[in-house]
Backbone as CSV, one residue per row, in Angstrom:
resi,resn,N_x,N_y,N_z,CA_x,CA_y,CA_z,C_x,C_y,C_z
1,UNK,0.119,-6.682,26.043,-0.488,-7.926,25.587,0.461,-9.064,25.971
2,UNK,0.296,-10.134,26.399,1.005,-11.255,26.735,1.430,-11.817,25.485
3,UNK,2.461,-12.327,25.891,3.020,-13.519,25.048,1.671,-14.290,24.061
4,UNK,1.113,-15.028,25.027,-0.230,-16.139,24.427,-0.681,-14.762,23.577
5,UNK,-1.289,-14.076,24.292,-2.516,-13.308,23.209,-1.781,-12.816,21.908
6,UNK,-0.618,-11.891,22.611,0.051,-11.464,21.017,0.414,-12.584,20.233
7,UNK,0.356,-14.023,20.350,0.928,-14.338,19.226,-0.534,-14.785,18.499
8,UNK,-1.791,-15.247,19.489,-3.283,-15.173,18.915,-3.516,-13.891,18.403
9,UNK,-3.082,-12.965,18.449,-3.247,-11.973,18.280,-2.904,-11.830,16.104
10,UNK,-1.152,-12.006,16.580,-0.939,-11.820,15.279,-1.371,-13.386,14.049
11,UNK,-1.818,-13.994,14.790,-2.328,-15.320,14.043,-3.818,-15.254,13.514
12,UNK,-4.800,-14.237,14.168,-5.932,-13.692,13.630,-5.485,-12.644,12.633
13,UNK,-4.792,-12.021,12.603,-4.553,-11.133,11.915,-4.311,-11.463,10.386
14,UNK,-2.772,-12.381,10.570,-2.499,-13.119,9.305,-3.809,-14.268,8.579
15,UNK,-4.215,-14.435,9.970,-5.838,-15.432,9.354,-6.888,-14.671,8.664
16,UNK,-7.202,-13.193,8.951,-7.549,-12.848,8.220,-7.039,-11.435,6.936
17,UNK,-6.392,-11.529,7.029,-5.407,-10.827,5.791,-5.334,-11.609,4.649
18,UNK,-5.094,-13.210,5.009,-5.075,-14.324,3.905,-6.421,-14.736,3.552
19,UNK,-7.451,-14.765,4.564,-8.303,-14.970,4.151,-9.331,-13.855,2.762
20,UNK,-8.705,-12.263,3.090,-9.438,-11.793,2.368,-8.710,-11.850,1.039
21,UNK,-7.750,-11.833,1.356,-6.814,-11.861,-0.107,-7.127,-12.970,-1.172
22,UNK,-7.710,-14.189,-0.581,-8.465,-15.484,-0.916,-9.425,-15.227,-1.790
23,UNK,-10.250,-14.719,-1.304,-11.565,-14.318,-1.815,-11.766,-13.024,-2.460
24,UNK,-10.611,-12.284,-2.561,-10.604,-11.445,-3.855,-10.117,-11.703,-5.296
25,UNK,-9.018,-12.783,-4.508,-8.506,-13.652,-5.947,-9.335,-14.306,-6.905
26,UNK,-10.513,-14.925,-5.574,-11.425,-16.141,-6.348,-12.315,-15.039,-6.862
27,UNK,-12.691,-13.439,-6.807,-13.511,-13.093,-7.373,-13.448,-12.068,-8.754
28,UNK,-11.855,-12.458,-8.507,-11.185,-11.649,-10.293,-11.516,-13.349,-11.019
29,UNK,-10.893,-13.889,-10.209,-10.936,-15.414,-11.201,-12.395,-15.500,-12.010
30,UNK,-13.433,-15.199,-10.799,-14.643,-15.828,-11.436,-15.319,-14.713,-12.439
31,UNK,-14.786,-13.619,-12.243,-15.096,-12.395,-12.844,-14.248,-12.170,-14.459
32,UNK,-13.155,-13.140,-14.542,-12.328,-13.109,-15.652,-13.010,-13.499,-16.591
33,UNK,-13.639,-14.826,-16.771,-14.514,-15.611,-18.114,-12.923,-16.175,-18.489
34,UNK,-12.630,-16.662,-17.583,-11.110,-17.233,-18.026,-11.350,-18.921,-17.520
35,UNK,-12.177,-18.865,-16.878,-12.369,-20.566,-15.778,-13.188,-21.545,-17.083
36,UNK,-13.181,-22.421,-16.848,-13.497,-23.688,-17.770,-14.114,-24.161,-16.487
37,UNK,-15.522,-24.884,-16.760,-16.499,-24.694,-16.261,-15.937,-25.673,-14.646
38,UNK,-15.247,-26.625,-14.733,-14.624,-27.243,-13.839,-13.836,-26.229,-12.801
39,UNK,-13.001,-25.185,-13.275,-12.384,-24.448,-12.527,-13.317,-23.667,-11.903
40,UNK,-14.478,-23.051,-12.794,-15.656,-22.211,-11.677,-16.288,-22.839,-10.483
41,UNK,-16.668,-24.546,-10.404,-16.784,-25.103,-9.509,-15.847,-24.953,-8.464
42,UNK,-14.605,-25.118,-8.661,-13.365,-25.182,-7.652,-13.352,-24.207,-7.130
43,UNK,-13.799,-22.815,-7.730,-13.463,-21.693,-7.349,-14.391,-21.299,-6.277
44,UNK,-16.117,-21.625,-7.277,-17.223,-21.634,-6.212,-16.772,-22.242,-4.924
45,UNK,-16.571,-23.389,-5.068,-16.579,-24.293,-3.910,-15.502,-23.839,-2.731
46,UNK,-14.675,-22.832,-3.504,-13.587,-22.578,-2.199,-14.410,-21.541,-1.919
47,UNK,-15.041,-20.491,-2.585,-15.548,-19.690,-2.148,-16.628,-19.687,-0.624
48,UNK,-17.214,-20.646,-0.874,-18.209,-20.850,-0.187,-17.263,-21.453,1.390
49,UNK,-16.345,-22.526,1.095,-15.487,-22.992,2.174,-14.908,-21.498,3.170
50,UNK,-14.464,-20.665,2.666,-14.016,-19.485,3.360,-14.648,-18.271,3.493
51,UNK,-16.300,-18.675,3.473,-17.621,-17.666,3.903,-17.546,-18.093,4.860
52,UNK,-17.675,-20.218,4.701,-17.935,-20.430,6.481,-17.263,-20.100,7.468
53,UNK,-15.808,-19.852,6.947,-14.840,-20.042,8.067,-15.097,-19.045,8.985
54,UNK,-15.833,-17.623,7.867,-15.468,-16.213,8.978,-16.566,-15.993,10.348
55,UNK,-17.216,-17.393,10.412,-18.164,-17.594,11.940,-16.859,-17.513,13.220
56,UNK,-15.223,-18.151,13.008,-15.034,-18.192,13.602,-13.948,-17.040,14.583
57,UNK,-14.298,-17.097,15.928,-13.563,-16.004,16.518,-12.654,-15.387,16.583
58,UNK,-12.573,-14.598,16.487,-11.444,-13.870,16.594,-11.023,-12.488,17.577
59,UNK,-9.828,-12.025,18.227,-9.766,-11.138,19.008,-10.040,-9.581,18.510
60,UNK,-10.251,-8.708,19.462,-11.065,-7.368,18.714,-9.772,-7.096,18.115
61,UNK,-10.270,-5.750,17.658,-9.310,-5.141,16.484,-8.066,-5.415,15.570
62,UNK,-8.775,-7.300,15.064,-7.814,-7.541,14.401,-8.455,-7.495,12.857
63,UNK,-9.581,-6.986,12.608,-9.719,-6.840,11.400,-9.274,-5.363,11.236
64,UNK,-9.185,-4.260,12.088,-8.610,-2.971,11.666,-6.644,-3.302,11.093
65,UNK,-6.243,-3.997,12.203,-5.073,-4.143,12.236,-4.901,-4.948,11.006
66,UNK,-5.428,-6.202,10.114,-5.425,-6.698,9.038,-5.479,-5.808,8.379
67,UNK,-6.590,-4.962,8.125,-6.546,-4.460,6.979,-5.631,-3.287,6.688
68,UNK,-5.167,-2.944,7.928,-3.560,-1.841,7.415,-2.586,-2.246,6.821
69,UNK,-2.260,-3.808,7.413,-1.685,-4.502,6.856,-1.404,-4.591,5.670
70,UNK,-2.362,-5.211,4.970,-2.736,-4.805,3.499,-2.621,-3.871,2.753
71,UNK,-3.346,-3.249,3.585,-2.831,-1.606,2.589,-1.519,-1.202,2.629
72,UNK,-0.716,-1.032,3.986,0.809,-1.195,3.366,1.262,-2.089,2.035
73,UNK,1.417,-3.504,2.171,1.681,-4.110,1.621,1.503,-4.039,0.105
74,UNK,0.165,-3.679,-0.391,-0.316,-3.106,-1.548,0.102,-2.052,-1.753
75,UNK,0.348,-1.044,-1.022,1.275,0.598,-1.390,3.235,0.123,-1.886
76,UNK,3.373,-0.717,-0.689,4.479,-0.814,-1.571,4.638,-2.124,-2.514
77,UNK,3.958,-2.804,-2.584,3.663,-3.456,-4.381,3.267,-2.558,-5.416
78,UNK,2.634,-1.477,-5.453,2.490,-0.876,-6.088,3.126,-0.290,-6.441
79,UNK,4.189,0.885,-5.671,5.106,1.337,-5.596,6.188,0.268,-6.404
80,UNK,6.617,-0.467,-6.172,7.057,-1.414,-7.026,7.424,-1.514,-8.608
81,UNK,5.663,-2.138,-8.263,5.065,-2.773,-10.044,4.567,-1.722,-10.540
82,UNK,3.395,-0.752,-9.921,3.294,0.114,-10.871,1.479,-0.557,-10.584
83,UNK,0.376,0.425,-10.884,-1.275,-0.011,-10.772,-1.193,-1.477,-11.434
84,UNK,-1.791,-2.584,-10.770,-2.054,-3.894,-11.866,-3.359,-3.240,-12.594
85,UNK,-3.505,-4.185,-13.945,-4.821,-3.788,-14.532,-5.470,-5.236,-14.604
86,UNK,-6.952,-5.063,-14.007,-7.636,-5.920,-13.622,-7.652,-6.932,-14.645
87,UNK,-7.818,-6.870,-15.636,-8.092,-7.726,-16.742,-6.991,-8.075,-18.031
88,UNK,-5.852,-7.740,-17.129,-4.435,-8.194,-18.051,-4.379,-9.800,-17.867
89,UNK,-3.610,-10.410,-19.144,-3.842,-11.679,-19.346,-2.107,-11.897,-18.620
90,UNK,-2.025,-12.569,-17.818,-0.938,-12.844,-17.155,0.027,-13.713,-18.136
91,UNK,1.227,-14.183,-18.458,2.087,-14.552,-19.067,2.024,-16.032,-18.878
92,UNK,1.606,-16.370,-17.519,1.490,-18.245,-17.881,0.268,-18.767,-17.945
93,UNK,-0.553,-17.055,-18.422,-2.087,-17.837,-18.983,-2.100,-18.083,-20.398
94,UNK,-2.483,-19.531,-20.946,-2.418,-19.544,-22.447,-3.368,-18.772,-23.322
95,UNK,-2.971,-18.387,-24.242,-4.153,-17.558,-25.302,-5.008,-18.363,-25.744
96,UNK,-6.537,-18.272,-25.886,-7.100,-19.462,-26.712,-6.751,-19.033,-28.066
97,UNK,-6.438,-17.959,-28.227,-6.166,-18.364,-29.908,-4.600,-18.010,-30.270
98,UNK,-3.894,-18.995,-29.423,-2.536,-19.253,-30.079,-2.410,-19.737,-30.859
C-alpha cells in the first residue's frame, strides 16, 4: 500500500472506529432515562448527524479492519476493568435523590 493510501487507509479506519463508538454511546445515553429532555434532543440530533455521515466513502476492508480494532481494544479494557455493567450510575452522574 503506498504512503497516500495507507495513511487514507488508516484515517478510514480511525473514522470509522470513532464513529461507531459515537453511536453506541448515544444509544446507552438514550437508553439510560438519564437525559433531561434537552439532552435527548442533543443526543437525537447527533445521532442523526453521524447516520448521514456513513454515505461517505471509504476504502475496502476498512470496516473489517475497524472493527478488530475494537475488539482488541475492548479485550484489553476489559481485561483491565473487569465486564462494565450497562446500567451502572457512573460517579460524576448526580443522584436525583441526593
Amino acid at each position: 500500500m503506498s504512503g497516500d493510501r495507507a495513511r487514507l487507509f488508516h484515517a478510514d479506519v480511525e473514522y470509522l472506529r470513532w464513529r461507531a463508538a459515537c453511536l453506541e454511546t448515544a444509544d446507552t445515553l438514550l437508553d439510560s432515562g438519564l437525559l433531561t429532555e434537552a439532552g435527548t434532543l442533543l443526543v437525537t440530533e447527533t445521532v442523526r448527524e453521524l447516520i448521514s455521515w456513513s454515505a461517505r466513502p471509504i476504502l475496502p476492508d476498512t470496516k473489517t479492519a475497524a472493527c478488530r480494532i475494537a475488539d482488541e481494544h475492548r479485550a484489553r479494557w476489559r481485561s483491565r476493568n473487569g465486564e462494565p455493567t450497562r446500567w451502572g450510575r457512573a460517579t460524576w452522574i448526580p443522584s436525583s435523590t441526593a
